[in-house]
N, CA, C and O atoms as a CHARMM CRD file, in Angstrom:
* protein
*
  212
    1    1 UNK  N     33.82800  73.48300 200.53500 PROA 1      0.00000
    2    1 UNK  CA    33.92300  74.80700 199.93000 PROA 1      0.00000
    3    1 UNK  C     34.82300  75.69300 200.79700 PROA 1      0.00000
    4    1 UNK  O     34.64400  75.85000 202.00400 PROA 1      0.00000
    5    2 UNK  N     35.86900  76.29600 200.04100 PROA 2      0.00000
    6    2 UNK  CA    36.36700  77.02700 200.57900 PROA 2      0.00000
    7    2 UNK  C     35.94100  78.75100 201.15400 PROA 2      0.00000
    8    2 UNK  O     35.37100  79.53900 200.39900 PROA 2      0.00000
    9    3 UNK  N     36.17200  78.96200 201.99200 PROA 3      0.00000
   10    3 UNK  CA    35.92100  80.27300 202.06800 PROA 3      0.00000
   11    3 UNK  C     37.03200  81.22400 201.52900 PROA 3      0.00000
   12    3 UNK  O     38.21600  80.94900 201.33400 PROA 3      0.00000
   13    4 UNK  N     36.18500  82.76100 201.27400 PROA 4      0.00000
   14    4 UNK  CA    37.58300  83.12300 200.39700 PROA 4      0.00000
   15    4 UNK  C     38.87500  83.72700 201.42500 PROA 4      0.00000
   16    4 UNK  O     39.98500  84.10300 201.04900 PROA 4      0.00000
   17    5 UNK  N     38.35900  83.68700 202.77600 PROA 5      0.00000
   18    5 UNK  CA    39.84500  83.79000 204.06400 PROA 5      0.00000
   19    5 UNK  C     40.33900  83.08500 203.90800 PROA 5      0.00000
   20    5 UNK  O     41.55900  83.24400 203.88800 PROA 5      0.00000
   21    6 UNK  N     39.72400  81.64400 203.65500 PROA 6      0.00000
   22    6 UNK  CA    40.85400  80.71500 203.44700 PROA 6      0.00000
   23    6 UNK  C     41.53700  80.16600 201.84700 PROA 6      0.00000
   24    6 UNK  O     42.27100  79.22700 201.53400 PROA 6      0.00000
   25    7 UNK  N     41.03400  81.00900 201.26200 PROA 7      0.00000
   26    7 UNK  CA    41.57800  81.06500 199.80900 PROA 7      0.00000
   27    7 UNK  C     42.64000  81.63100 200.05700 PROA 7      0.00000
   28    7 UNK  O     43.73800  81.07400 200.03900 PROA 7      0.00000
   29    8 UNK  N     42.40400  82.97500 200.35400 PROA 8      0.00000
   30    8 UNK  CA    43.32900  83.62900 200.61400 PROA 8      0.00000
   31    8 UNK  C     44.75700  83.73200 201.36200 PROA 8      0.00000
   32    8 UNK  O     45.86000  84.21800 201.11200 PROA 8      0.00000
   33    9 UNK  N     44.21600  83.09800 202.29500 PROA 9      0.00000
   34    9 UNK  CA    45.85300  82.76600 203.19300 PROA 9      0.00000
   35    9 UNK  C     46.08900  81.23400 202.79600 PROA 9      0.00000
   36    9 UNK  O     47.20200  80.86000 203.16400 PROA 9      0.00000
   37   10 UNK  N     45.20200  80.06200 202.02100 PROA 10     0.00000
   38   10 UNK  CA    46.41700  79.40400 201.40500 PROA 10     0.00000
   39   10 UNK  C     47.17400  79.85300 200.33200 PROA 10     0.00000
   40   10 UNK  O     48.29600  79.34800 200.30800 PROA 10     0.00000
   41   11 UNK  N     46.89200  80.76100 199.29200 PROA 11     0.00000
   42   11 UNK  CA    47.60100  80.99300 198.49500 PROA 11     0.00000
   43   11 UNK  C     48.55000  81.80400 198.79200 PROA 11     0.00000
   44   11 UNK  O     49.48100  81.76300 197.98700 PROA 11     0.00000
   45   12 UNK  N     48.67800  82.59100 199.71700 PROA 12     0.00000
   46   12 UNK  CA    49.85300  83.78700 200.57900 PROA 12     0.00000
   47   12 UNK  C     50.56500  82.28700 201.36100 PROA 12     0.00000
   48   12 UNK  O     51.36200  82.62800 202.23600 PROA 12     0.00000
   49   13 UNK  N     50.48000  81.23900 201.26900 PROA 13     0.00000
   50   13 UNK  CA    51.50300  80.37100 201.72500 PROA 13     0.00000
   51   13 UNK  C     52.18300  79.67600 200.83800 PROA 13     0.00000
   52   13 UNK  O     53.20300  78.99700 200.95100 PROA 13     0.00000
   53   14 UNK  N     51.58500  79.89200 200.05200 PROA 14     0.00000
   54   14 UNK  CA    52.55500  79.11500 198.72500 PROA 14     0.00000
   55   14 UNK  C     53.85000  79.22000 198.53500 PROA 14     0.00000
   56   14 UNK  O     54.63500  78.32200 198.23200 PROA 14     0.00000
   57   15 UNK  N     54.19500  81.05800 198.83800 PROA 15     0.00000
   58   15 UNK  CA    55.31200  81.05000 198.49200 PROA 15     0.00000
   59   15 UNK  C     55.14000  82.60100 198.07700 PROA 15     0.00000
   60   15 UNK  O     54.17100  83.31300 197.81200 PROA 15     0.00000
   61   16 UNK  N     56.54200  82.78800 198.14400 PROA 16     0.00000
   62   16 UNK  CA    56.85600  84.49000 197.37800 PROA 16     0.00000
   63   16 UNK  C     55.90400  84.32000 195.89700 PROA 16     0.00000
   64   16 UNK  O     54.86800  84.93400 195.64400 PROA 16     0.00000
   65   17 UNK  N     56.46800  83.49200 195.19000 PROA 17     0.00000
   66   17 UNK  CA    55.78200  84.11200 193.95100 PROA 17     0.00000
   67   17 UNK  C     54.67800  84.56500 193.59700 PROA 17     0.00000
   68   17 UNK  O     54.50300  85.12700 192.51600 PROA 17     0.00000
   69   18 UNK  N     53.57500  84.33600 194.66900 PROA 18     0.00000
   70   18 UNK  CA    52.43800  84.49000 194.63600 PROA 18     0.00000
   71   18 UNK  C     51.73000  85.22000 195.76800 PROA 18     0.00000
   72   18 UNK  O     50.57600  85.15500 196.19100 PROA 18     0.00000
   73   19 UNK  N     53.03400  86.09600 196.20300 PROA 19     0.00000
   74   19 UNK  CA    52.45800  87.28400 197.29700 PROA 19     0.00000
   75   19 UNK  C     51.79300  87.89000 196.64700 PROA 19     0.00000
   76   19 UNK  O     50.69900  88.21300 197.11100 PROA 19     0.00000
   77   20 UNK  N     52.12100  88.26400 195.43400 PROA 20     0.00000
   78   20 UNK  CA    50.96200  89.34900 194.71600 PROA 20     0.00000
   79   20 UNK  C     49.67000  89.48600 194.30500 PROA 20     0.00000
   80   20 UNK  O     49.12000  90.34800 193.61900 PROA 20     0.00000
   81   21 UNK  N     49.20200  88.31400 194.93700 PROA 21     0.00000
   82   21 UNK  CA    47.65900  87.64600 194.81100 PROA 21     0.00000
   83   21 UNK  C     46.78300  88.72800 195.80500 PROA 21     0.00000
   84   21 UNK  O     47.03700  88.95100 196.98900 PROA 21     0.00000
   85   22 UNK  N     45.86200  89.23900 195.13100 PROA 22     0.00000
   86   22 UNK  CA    45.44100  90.35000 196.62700 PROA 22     0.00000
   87   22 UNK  C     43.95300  89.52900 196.69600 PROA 22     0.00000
   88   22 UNK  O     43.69600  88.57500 195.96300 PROA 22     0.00000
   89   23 UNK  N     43.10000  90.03200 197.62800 PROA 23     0.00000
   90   23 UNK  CA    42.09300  89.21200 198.73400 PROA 23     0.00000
   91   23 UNK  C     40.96300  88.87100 197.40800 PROA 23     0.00000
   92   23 UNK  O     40.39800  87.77800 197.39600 PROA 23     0.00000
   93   24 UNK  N     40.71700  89.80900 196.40700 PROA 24     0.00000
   94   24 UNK  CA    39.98700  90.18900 195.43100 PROA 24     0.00000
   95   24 UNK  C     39.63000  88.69900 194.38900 PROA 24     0.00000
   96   24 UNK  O     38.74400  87.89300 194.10200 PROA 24     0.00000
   97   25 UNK  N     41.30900  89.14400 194.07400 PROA 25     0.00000
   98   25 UNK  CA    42.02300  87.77000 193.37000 PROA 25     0.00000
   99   25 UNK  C     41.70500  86.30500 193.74200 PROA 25     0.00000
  100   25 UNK  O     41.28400  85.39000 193.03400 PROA 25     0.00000
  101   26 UNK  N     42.08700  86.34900 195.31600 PROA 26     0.00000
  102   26 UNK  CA    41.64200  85.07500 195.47600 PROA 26     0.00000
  103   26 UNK  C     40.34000  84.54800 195.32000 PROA 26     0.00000
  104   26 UNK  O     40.03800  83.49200 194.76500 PROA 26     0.00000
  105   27 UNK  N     39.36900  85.62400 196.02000 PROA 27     0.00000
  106   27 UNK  CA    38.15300  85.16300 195.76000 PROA 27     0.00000
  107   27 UNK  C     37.25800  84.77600 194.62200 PROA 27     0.00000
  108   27 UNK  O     36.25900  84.07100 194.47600 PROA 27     0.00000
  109   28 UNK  N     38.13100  85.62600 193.78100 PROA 28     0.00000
  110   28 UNK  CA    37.16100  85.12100 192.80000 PROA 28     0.00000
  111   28 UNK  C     37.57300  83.89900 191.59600 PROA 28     0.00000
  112   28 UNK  O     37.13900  83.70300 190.46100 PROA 28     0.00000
  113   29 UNK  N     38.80600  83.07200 192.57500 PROA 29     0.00000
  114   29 UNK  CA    39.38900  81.66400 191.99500 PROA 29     0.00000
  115   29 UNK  C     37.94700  80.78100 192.52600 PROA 29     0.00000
  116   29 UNK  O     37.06400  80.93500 193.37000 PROA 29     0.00000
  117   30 UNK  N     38.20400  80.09200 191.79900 PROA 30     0.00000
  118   30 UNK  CA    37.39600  78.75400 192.12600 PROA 30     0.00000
  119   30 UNK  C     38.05400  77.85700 193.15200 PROA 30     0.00000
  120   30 UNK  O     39.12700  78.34800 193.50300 PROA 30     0.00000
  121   31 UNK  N     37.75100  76.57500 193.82600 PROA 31     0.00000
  122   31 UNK  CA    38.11900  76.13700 194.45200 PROA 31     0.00000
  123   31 UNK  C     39.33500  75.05100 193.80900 PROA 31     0.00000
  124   31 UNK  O     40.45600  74.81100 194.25900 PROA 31     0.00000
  125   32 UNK  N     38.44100  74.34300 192.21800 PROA 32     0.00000
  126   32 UNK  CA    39.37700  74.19400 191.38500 PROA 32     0.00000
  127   32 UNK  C     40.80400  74.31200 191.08400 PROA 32     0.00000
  128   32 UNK  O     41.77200  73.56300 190.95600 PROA 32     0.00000
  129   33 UNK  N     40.41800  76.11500 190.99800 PROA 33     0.00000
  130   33 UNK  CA    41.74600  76.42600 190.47300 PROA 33     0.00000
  131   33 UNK  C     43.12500  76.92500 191.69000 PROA 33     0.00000
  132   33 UNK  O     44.30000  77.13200 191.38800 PROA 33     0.00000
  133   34 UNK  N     42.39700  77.02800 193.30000 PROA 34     0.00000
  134   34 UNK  CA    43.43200  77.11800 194.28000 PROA 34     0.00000
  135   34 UNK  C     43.77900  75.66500 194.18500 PROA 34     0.00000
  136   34 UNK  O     45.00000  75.51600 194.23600 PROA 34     0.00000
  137   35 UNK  N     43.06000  74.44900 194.05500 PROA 35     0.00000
  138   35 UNK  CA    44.22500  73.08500 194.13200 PROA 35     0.00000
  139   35 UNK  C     44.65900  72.90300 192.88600 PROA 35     0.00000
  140   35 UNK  O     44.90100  71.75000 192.53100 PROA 35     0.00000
  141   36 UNK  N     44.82400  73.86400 192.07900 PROA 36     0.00000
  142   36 UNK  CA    45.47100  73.27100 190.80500 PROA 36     0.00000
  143   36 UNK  C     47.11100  74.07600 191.14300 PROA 36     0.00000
  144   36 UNK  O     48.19400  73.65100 190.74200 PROA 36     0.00000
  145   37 UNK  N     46.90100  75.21100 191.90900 PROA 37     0.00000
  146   37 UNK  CA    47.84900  75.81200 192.72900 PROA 37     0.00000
  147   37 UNK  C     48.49400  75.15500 193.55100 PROA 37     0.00000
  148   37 UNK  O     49.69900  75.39800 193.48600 PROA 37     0.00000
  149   38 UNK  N     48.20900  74.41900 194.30600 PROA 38     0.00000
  150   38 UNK  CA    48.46500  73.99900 195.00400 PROA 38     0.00000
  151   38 UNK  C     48.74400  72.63900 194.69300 PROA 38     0.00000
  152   38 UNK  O     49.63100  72.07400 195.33300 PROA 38     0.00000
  153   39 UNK  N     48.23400  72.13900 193.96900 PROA 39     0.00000
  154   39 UNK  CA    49.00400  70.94500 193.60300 PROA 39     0.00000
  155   39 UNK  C     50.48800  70.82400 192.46000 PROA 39     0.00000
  156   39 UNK  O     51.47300  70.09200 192.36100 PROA 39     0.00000
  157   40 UNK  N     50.00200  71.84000 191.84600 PROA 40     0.00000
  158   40 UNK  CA    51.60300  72.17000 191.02300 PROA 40     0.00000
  159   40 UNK  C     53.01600  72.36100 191.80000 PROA 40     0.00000
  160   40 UNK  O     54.09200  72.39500 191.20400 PROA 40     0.00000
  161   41 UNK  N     52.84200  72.51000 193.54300 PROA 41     0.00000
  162   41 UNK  CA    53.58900  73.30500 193.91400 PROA 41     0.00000
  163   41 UNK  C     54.56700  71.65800 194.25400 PROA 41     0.00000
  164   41 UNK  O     53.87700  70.72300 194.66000 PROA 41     0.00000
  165   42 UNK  N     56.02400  71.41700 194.07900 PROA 42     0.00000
  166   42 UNK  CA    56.90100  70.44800 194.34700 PROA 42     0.00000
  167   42 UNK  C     56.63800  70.18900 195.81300 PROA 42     0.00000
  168   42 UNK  O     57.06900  69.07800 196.12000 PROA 42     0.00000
  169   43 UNK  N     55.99700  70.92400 196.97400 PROA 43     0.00000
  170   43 UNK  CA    56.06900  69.80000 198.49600 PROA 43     0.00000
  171   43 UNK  C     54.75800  69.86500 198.52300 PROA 43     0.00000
  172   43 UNK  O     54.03200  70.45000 197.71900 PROA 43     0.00000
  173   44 UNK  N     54.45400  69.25300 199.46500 PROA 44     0.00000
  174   44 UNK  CA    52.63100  69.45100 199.89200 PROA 44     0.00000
  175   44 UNK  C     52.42000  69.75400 200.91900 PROA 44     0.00000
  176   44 UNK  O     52.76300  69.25900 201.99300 PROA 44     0.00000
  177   45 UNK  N     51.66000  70.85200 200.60100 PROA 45     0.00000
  178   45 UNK  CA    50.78100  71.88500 201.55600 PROA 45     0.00000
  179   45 UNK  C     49.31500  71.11500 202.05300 PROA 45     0.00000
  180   45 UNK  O     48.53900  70.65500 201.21600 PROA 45     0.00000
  181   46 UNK  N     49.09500  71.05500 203.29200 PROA 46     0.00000
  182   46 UNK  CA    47.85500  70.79800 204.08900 PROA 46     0.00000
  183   46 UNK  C     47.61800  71.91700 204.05100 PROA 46     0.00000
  184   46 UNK  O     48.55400  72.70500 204.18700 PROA 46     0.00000
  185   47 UNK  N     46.16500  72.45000 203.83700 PROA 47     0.00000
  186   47 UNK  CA    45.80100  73.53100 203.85600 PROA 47     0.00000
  187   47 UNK  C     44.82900  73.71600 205.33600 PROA 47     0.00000
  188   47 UNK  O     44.93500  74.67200 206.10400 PROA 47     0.00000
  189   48 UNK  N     43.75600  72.40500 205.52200 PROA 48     0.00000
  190   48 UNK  CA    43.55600  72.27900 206.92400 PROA 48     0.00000
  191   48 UNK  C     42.72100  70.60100 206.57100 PROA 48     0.00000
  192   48 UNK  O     42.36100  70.31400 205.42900 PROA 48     0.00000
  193   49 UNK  N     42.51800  69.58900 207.84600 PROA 49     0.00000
  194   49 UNK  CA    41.68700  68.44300 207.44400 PROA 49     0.00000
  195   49 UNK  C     39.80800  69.15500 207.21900 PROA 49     0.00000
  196   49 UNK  O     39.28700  70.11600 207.78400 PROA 49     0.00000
  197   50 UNK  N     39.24700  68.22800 206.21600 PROA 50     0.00000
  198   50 UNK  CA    38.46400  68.13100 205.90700 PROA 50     0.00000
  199   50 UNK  C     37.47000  67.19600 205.64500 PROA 50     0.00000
  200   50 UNK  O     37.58300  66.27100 204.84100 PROA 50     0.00000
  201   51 UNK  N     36.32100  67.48600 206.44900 PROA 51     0.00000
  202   51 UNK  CA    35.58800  66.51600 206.44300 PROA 51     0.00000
  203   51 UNK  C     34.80300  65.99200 204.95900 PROA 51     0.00000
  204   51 UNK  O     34.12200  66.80600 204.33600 PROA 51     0.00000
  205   52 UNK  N     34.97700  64.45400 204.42700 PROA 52     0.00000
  206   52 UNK  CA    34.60400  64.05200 203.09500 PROA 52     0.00000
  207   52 UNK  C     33.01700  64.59200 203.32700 PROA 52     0.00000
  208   52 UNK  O     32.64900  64.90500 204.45900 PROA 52     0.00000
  209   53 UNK  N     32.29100  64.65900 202.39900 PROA 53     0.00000
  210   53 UNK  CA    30.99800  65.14500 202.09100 PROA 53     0.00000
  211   53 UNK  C     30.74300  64.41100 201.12800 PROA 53     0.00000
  212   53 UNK  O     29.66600  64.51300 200.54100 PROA 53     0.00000
């Protein structure tokens, strides 16, 4: 589970287009929908390692 700090500053790494995401915004994405972000994006972003559960 993400926390929403770290919602937040992966999606402020994505890229310009999505500076306009404010702290609010992120949080209230699902975890879902930040890797659906993040997986659309053409390189790949490590966001940080994670332990499987």
């Amino acid at each position: 589970m993400l926390t929403a700090e770290e919602r937040y500053t992966a999606i402020r790494k994505l890229g310009t287009k999505l500076l306009a995401v404010t702290v609010e915004e992120a949080t209230a994405m699902t975890d879902e929908e930040v890797c659906g972000i993040v997986c659309a994006l053409p390189t790949v972003v490590l966001l940080k390692e994670v332990d499987p559960e």
